[in-house]
LOTORLO-77881 format. One record per residue: chain; residue number from 1; x, y, z of N, C-alpha, C in turn. Coordinates in nm, 3 decimals. Example, Ala and Ser with C-alpha at 12.3 -4.5 7.8 and 13.67 -1.06 7.14 Angstrom:
REM residues 2
{A; 1; {1.319; -0.569; 0.780}; {1.230; -0.450; 0.780}; {1.320; -0.330; 0.780}}
{A; 2; {1.285; -0.225; 0.708}; {1.367; -0.106; 0.714}; {1.290; 0.003; 0.787}}
END
This chain:
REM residues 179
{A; 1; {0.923; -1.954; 0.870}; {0.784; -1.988; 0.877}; {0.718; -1.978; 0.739}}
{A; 2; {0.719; -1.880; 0.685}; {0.652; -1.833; 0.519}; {0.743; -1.988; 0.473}}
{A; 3; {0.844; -1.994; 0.401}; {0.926; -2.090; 0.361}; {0.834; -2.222; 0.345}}
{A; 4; {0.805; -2.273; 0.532}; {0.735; -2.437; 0.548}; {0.556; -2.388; 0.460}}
{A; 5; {0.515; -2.259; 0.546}; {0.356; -2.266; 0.449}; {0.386; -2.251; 0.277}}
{A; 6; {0.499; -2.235; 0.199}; {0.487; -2.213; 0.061}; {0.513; -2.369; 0.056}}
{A; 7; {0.579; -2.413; 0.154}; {0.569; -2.550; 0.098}; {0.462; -2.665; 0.114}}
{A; 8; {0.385; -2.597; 0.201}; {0.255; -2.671; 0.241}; {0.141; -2.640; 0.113}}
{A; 9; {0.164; -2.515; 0.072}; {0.084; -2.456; -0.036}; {0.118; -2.525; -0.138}}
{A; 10; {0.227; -2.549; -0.207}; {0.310; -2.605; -0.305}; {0.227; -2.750; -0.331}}
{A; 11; {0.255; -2.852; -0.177}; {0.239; -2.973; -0.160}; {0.000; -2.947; -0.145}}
{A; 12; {-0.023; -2.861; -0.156}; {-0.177; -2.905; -0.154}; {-0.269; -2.828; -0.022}}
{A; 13; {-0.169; -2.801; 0.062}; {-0.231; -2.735; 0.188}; {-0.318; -2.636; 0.147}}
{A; 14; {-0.480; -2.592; 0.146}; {-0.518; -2.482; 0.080}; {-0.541; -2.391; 0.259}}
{A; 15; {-0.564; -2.471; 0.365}; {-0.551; -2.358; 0.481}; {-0.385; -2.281; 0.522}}
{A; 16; {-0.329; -2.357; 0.476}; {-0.173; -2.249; 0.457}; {-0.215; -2.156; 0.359}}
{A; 17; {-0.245; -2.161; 0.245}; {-0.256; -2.024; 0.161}; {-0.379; -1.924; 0.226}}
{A; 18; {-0.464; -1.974; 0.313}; {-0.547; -1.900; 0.377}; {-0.441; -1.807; 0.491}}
{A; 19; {-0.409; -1.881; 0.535}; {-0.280; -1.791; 0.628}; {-0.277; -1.725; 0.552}}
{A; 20; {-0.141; -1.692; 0.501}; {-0.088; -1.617; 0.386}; {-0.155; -1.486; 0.350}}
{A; 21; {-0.305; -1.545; 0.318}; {-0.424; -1.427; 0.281}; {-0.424; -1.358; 0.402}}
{A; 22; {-0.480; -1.397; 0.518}; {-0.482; -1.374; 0.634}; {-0.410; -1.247; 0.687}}
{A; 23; {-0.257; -1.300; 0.695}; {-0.114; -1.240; 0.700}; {-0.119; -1.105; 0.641}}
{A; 24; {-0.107; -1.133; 0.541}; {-0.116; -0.990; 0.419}; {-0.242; -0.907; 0.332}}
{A; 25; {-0.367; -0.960; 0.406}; {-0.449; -0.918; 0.325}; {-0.465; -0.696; 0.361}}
{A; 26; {-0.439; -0.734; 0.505}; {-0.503; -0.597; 0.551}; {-0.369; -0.497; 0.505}}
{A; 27; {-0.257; -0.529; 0.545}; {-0.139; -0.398; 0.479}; {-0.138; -0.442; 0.300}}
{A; 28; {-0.162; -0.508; 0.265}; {-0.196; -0.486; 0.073}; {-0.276; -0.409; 0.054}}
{A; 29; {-0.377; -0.453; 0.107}; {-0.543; -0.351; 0.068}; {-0.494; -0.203; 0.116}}
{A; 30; {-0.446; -0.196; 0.243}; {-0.425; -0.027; 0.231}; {-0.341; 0.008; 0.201}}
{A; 31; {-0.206; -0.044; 0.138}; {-0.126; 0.013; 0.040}; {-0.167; 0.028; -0.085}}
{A; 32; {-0.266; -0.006; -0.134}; {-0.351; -0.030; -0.269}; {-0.459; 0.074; -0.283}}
{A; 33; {-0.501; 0.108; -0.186}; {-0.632; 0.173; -0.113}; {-0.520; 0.312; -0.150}}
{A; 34; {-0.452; 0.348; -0.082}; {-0.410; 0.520; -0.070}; {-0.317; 0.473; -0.229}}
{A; 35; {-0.309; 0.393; -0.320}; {-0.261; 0.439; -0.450}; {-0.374; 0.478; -0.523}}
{A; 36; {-0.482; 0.424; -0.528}; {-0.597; 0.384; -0.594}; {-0.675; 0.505; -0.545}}
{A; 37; {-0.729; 0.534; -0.403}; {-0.802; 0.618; -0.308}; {-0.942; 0.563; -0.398}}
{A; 38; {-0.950; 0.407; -0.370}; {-1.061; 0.366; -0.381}; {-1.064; 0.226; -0.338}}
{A; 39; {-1.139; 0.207; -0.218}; {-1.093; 0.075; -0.138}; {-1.140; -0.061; -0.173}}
{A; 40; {-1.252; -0.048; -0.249}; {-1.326; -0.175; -0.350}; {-1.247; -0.210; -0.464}}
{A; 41; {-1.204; -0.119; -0.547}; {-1.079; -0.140; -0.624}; {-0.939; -0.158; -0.565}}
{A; 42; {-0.901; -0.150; -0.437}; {-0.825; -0.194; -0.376}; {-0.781; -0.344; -0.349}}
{A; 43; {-0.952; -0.407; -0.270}; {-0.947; -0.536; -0.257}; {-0.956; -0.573; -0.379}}
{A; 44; {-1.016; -0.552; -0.482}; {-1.017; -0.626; -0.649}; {-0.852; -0.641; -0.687}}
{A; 45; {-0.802; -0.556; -0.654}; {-0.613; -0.580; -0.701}; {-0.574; -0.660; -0.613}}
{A; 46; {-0.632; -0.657; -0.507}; {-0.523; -0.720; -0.388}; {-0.572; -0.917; -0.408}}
{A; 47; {-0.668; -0.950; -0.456}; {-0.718; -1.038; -0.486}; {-0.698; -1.085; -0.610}}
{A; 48; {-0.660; -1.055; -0.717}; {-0.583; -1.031; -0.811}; {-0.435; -1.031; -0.789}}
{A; 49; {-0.388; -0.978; -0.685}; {-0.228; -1.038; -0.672}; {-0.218; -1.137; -0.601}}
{A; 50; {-0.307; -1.204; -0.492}; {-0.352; -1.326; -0.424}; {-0.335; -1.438; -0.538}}
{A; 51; {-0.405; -1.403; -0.661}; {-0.439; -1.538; -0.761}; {-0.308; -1.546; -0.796}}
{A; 52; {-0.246; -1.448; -0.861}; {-0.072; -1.450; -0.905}; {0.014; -1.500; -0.803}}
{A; 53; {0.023; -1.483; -0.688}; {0.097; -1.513; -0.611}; {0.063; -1.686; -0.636}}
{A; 54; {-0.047; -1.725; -0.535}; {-0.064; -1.857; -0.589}; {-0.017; -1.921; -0.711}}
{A; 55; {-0.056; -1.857; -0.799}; {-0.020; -1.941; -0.939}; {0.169; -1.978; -0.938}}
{A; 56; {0.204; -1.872; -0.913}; {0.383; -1.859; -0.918}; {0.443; -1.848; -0.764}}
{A; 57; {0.371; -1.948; -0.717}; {0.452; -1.965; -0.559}; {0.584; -2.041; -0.624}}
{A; 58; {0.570; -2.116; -0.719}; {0.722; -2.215; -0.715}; {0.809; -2.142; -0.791}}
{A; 59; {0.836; -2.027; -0.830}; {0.909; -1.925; -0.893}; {0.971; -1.797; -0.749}}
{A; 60; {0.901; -1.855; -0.695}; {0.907; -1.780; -0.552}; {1.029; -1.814; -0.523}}
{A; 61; {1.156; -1.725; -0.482}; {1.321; -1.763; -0.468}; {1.351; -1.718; -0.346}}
{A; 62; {1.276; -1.752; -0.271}; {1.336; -1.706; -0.110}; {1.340; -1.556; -0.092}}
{A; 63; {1.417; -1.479; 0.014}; {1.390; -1.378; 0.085}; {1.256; -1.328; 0.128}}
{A; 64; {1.224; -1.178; 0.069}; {1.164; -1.132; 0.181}; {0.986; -1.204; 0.078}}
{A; 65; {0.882; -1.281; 0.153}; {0.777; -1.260; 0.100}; {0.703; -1.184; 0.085}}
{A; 66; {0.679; -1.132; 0.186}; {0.591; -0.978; 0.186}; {0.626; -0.880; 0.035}}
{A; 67; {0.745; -0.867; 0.017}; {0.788; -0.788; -0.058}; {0.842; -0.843; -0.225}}
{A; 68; {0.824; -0.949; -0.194}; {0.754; -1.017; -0.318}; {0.629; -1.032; -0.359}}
{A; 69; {0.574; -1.049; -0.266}; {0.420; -1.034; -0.260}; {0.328; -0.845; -0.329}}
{A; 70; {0.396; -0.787; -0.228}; {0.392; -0.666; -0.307}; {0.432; -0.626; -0.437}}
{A; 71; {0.535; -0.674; -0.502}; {0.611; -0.659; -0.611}; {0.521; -0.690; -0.641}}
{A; 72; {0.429; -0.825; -0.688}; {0.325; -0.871; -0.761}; {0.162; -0.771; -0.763}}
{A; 73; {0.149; -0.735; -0.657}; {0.054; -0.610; -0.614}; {0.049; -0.508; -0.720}}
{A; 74; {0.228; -0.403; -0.703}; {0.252; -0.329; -0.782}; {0.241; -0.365; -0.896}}
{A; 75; {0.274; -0.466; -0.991}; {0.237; -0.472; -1.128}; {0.088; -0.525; -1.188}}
{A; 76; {0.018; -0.563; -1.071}; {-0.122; -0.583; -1.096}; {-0.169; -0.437; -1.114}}
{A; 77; {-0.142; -0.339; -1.018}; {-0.184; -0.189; -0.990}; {-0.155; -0.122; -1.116}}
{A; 78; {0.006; -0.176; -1.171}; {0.043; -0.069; -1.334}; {-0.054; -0.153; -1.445}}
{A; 79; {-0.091; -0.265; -1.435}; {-0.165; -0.332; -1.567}; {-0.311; -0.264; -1.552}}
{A; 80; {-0.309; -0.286; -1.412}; {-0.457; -0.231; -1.425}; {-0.492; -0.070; -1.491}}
{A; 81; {-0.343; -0.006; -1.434}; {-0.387; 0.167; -1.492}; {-0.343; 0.168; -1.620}}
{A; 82; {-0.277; 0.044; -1.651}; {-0.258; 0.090; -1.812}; {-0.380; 0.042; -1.908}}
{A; 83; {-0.441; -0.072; -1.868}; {-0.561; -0.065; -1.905}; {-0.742; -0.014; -1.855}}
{A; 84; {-0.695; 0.073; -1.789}; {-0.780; 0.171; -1.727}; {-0.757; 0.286; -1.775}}
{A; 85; {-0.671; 0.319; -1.850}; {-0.607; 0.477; -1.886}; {-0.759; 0.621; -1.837}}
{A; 86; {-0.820; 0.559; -1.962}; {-0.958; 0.657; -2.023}; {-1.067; 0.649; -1.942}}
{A; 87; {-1.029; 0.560; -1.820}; {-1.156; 0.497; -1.743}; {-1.169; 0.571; -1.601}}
{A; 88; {-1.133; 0.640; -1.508}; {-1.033; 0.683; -1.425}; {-1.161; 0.631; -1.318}}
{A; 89; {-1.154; 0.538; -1.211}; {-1.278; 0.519; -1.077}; {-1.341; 0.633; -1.027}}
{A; 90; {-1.431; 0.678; -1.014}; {-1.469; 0.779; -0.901}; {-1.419; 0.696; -0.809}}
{A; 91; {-1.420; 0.776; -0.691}; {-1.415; 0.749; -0.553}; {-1.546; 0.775; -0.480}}
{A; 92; {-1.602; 0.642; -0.407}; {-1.742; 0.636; -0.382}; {-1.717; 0.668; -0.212}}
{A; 93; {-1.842; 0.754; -0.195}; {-1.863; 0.770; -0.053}; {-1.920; 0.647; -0.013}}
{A; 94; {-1.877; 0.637; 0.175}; {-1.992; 0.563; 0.250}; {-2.052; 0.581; 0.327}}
{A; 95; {-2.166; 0.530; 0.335}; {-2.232; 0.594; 0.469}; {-2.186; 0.644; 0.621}}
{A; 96; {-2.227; 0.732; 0.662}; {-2.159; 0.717; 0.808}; {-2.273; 0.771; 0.902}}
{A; 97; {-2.214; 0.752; 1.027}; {-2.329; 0.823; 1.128}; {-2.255; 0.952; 1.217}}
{A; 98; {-2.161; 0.979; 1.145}; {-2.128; 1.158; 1.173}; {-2.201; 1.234; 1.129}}
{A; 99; {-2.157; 1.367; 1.167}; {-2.258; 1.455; 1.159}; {-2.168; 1.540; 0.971}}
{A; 100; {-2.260; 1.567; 0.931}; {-2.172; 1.632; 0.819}; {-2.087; 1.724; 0.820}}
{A; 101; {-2.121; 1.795; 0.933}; {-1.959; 1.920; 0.967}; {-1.840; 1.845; 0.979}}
{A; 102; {-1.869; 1.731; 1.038}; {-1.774; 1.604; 1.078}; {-1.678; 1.555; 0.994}}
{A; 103; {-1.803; 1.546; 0.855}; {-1.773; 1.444; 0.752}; {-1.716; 1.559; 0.648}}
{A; 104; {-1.756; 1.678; 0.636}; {-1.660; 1.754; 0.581}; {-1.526; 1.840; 0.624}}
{A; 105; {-1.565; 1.801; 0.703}; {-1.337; 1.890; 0.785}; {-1.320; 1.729; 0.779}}
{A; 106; {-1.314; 1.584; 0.782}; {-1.263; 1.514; 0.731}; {-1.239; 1.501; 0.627}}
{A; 107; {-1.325; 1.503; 0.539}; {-1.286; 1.467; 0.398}; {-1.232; 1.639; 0.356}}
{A; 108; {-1.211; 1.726; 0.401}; {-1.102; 1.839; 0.361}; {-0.983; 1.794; 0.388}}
{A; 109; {-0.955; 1.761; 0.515}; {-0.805; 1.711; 0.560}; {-0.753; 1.627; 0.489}}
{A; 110; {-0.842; 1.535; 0.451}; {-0.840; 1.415; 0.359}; {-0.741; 1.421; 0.247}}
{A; 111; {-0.810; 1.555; 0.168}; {-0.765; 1.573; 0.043}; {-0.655; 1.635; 0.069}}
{A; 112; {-0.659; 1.734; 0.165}; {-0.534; 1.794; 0.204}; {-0.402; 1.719; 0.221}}
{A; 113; {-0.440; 1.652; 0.297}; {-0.284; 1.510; 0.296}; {-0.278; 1.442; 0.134}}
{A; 114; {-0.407; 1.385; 0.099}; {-0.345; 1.349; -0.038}; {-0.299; 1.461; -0.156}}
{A; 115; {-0.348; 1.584; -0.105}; {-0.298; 1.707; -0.227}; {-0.145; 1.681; -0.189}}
{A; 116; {-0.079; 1.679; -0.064}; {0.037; 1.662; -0.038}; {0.109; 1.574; -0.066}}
{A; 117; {0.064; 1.431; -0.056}; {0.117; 1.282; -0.108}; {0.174; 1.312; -0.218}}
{A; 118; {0.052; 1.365; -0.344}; {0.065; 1.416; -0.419}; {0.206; 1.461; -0.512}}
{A; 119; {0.265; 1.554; -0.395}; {0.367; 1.649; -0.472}; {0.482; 1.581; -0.444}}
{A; 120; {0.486; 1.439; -0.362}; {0.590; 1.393; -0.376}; {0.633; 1.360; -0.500}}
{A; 121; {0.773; 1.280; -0.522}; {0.805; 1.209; -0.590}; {0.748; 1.070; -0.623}}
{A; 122; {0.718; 1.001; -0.739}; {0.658; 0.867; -0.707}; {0.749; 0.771; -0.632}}
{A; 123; {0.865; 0.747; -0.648}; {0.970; 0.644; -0.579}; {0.897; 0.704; -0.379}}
{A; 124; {0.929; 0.848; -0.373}; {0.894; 0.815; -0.239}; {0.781; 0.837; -0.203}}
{A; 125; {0.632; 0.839; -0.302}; {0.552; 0.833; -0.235}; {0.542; 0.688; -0.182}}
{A; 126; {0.577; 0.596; -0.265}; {0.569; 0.491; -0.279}; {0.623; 0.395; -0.119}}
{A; 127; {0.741; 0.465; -0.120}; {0.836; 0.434; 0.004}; {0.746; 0.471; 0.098}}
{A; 128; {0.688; 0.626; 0.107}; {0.607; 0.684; 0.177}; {0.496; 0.575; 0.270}}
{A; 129; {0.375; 0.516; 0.156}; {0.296; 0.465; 0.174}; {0.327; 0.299; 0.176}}
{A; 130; {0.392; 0.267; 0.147}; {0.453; 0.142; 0.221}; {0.478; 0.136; 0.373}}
{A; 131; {0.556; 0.213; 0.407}; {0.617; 0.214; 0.518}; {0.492; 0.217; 0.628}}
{A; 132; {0.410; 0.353; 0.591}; {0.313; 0.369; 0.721}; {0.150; 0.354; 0.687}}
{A; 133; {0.129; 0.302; 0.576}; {0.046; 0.245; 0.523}; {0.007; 0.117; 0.536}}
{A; 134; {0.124; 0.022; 0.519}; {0.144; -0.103; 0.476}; {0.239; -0.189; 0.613}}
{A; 135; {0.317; -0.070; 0.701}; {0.421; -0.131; 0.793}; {0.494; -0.210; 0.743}}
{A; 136; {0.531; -0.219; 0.596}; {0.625; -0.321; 0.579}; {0.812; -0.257; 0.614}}
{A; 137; {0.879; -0.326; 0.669}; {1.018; -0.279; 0.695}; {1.115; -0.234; 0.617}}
{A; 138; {1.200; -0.147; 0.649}; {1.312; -0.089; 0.530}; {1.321; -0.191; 0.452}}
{A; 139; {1.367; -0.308; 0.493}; {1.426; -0.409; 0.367}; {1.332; -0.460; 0.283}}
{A; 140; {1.182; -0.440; 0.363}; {1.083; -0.525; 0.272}; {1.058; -0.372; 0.150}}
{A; 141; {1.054; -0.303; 0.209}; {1.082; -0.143; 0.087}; {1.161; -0.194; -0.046}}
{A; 142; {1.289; -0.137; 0.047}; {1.403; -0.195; -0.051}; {1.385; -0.285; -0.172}}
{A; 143; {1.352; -0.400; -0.095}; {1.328; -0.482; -0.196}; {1.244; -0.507; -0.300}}
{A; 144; {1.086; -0.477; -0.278}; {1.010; -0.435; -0.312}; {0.991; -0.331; -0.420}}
{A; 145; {1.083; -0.219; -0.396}; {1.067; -0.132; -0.470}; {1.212; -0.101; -0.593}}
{A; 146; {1.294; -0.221; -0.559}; {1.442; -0.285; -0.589}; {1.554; -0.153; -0.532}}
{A; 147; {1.550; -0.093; -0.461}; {1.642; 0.039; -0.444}; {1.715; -0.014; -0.337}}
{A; 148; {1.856; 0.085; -0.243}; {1.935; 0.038; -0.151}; {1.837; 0.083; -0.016}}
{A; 149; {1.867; 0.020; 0.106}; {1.759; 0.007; 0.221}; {1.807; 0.232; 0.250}}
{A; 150; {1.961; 0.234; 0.248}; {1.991; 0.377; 0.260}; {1.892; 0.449; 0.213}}
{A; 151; {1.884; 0.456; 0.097}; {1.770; 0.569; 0.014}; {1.657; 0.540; 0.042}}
{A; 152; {1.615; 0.427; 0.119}; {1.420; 0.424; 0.202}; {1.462; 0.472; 0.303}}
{A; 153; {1.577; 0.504; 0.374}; {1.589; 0.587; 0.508}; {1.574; 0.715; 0.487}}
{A; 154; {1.659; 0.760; 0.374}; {1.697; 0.927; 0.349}; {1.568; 0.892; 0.280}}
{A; 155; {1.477; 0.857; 0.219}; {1.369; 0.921; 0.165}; {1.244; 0.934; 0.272}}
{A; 156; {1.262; 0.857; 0.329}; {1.173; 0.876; 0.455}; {1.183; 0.993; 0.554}}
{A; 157; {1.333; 0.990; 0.561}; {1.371; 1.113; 0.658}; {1.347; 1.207; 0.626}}
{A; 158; {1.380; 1.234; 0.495}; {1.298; 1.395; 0.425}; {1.152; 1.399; 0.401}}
{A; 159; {1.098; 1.300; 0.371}; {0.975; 1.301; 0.382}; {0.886; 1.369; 0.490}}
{A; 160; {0.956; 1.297; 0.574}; {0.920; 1.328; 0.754}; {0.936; 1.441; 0.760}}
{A; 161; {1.059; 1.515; 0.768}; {1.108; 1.657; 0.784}; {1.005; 1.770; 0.687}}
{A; 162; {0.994; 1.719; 0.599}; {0.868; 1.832; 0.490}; {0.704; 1.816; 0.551}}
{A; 163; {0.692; 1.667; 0.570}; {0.562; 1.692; 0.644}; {0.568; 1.802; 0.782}}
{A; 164; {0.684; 1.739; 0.864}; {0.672; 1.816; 0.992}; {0.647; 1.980; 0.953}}
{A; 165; {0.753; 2.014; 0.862}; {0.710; 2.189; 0.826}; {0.612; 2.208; 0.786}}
{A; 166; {0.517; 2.104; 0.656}; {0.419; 2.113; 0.657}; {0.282; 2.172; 0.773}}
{A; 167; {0.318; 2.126; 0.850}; {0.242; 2.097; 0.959}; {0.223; 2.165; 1.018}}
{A; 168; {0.350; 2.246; 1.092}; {0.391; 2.388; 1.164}; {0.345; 2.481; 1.082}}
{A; 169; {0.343; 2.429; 0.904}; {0.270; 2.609; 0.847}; {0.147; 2.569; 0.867}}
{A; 170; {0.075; 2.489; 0.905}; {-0.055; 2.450; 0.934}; {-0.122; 2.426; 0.809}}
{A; 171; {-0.038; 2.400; 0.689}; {-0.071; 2.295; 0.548}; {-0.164; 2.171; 0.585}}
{A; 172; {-0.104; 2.085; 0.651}; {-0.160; 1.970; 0.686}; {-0.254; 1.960; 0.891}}
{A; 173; {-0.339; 1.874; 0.880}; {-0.372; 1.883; 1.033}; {-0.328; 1.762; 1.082}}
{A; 174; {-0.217; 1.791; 1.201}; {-0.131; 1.686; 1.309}; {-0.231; 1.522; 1.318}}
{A; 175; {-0.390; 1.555; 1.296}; {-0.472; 1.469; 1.348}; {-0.440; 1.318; 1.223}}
{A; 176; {-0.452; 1.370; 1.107}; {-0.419; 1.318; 0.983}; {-0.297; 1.187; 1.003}}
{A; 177; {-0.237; 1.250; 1.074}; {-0.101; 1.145; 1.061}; {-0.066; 1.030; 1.104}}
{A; 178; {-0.014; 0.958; 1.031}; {0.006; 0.824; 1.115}; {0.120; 0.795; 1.193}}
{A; 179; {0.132; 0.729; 1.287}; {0.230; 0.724; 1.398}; {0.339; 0.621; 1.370}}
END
């Protein structure tokens, strides 16, 4: 299916590349979103790898798109922090209609899971937040991140296993997690 819309895109179709956007806009933005932990600068990259993608659809060599697509993500994300070095985003609140006891044991837990993200390794935070961030599949990992699909299993699996202890020492709160 991706294959006939790159070729509809290729040949002029601009509602095939709307697909496409469509398709991938929401797992980019929040794989972008928990690198960044700033979701306006999120969509600015993810829209930014939208234009790249477009531009170099015909360099596009088959397999997985998604994870080509991401590949392009990720190096929008390193250009941007390399020319962001000295600049670093706050992270902006938004409004809400909780109550602030609410809004602060959330945003504690918050930090709490990302103090944890944190101490991973980058390869598996990365794997990390792909996977249950983004739902993209072992192979779209793999590929994506160029490693064997094995080591997104075993990095996942330990991942899993440290959160779970995490959890039981009551480090992290069960509510936090994604399924």
């Amino acid at each position: 299916m991706e294959m006939q819309l790159i070729q509809k895109i290729i040949a002029g179709d601009q509602q095939a590349f709307r697909i496409i956007v469509d398709t991938y806009k929401q797992p980019l933005v929040s794989y972008l979103t928990y690198q960044t932990n700033d979701e306006e600068l999120a969509k600015d990259i993810a829209q930014e790898s939208f234009i790249k993608c477009y531009e170099n659809l015909l360099h596009f060599k088959g397999g997985s798109f998604k994870a080509w697509l991401f590949r392009i993500a990720i190096n929008q994300l390193i250009d941007f922090k390399r020319k962001h070095k000295e600049d670093p985003t706050p992270i902006e609140e938004t409004p809400s209609l909780e109550t602030p006891e609410s809004l602060m044991i959330e945003k504690e837990q918050n930090e709490l899971l990302q103090q944890w993200l944190a101490t991973l390794e980058h390869k598996t935070y990365q794997v990390f937040v792909l996977k249950y961030a983004s739902n993209c599949s072992y192979e779209e990992i793999a590929e994506t991140l160029n490693i064997p699909i094995s080591e997104v299993r075993n990095r996942l699996h330990r991942t899993k296993k440290r959160l779970r202890n995490a959890m039981l020492k009551g480090e992290i709160n069960n509510e936090l997690l994604i399924n």
